[in-house]
C-alpha positions as CSV (number, residue, x, y, z in Angstrom):
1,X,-2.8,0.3,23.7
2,X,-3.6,-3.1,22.6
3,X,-6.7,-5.0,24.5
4,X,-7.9,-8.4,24.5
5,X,-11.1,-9.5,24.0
6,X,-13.2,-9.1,27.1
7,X,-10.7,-6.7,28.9
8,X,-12.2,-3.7,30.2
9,X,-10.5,0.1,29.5
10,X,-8.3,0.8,32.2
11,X,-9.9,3.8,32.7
12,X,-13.3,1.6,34.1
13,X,-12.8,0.8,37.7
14,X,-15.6,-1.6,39.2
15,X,-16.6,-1.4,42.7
16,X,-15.2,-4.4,43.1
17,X,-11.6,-3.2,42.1
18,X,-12.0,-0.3,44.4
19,X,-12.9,-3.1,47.5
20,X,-9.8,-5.0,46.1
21,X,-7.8,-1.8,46.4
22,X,-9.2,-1.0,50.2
23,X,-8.7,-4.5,51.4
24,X,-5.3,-3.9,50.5
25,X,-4.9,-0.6,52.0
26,X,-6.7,-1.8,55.5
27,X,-4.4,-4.7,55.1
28,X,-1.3,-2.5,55.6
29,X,-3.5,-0.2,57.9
30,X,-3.6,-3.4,60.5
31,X,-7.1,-2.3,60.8
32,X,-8.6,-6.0,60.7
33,X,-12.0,-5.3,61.6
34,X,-12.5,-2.8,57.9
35,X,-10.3,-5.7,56.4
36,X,-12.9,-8.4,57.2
37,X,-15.7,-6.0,56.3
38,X,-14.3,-5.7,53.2
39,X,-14.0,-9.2,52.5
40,X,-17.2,-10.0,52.8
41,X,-18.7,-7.1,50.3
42,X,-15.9,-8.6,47.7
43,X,-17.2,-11.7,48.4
44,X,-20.9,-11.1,47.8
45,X,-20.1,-8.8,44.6
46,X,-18.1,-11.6,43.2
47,X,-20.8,-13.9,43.9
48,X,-22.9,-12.0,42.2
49,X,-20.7,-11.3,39.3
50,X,-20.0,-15.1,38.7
51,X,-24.5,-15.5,39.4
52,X,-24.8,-13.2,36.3
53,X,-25.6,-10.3,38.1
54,X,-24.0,-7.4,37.4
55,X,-25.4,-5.0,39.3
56,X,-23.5,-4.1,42.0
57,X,-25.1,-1.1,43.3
58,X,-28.2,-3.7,44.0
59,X,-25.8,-5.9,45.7
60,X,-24.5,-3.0,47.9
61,X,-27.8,-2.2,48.8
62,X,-28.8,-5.4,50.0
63,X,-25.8,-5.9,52.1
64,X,-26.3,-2.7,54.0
65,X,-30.4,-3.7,54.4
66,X,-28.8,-6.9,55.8
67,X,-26.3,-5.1,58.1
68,X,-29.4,-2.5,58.9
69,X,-31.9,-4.8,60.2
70,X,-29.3,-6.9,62.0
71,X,-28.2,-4.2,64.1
72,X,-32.0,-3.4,64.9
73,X,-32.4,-6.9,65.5
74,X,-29.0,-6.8,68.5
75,X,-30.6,-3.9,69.6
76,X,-33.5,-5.3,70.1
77,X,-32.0,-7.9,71.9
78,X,-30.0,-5.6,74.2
79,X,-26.5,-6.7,72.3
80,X,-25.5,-3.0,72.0
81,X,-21.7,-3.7,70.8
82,X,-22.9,-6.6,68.3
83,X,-25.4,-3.8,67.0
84,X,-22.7,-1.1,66.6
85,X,-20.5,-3.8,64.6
86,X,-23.4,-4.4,61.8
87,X,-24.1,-0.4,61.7
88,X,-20.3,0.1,60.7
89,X,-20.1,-2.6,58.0
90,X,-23.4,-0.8,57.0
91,X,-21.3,2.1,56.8
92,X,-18.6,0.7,55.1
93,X,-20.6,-0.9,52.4
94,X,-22.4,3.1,52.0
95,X,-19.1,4.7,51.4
96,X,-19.8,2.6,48.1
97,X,-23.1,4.0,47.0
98,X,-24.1,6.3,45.0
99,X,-25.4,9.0,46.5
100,X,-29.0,9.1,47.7
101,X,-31.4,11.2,45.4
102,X,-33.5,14.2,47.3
103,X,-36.8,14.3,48.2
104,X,-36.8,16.2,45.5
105,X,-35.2,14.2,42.9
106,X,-37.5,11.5,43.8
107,X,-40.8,13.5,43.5
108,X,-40.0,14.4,40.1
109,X,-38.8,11.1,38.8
110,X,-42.2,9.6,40.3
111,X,-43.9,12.4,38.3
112,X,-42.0,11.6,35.3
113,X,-42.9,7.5,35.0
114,X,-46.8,8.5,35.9
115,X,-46.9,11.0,33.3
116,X,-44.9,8.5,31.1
117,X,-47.1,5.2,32.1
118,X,-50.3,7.1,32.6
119,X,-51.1,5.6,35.5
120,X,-54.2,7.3,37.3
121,X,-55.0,5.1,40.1
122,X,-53.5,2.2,42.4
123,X,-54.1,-1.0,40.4
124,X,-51.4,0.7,37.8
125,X,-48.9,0.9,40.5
126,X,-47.2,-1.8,39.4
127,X,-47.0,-0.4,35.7
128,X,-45.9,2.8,37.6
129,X,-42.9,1.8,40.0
130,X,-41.4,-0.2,37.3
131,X,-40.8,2.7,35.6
132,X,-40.1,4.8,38.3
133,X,-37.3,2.0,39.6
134,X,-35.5,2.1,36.3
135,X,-34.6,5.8,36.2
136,X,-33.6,5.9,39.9
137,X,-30.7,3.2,38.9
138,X,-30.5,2.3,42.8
139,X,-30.3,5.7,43.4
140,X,-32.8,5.2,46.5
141,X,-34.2,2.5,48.3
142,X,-37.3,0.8,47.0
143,X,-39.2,1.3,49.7
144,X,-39.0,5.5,49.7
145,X,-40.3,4.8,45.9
146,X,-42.7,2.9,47.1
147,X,-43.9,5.3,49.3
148,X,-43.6,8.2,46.2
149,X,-45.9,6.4,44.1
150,X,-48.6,5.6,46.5
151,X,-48.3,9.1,47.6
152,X,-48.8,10.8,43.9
153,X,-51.3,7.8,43.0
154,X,-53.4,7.8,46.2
């Protein structure tokens, strides 16, 4: 098999092919509301894409924060079926992601960049979940790293 410069092996499939692929599918499903859903993720990874970033768990993970917080935010707001809309695209876009890492998982990977870093106490924090953040690979959401370093620095 003959490739051209720049063309990926066919055996690599980006999340954005695999939205392509789905919108498709949900097309011919007649199920518009997945097929706007859908849209809009391939539209924010392609963004991102022609931005220069290529990280498309991190844009995953945004989307569903986005979707999240709105749905809290119609809840709030006593707009129950508005609320229920943003919590499926959430789920949509988590069908996506990788899978969360344990408790665990976590613990140890924490461990790992402290022990790696040396950081003793809170002002190396920084130093710390810098670390940490690269070996989780958007494994988990910032914030439950957060909350592991503090925990094992504190």
């Amino acid at each position: 098999m003959v490739r051209r410069p720049g063309q990926l092996p066919s055996d690599v499939v980006t999340v954005a092919d695999r939205v392509k692929q789905d919108v498709v599918l949900a097309m011919k499903q007649g199920d518009k509301d997945r097929v706007q859903a859908l849209r809009l993720i391939l539209s924010e990874l392609q963004k991102a894409a022609k931005e220069g970033d290529g990280d498309e768990t991190a844009v995953l993970r945004r989307e569903r924060k986005r979707r999240q917080e709105s749905a809290r935010a119609f809840r709030d707001g006593g707009r129950a079926e508005l609320a229920t809309a943003e919590e499926t695209e959430a789920e949509i876009i988590g069908a996506y992601l990788p899978a969360e890492l344990s408790d665990e998982e976590l613990d140890s990977i924490v461990a790992e960049a402290i022990a790696e870093t040396g950081a003793v106490e809170m002002k190396q924090m920084g130093t710390a979940m810098k670390a940490a953040m690269a070996k989780v690979r958007g494994r988990a959401d910032g914030s439950r790293v957060v909350a592991k370093v503090n925990e094992a620095l504190g």
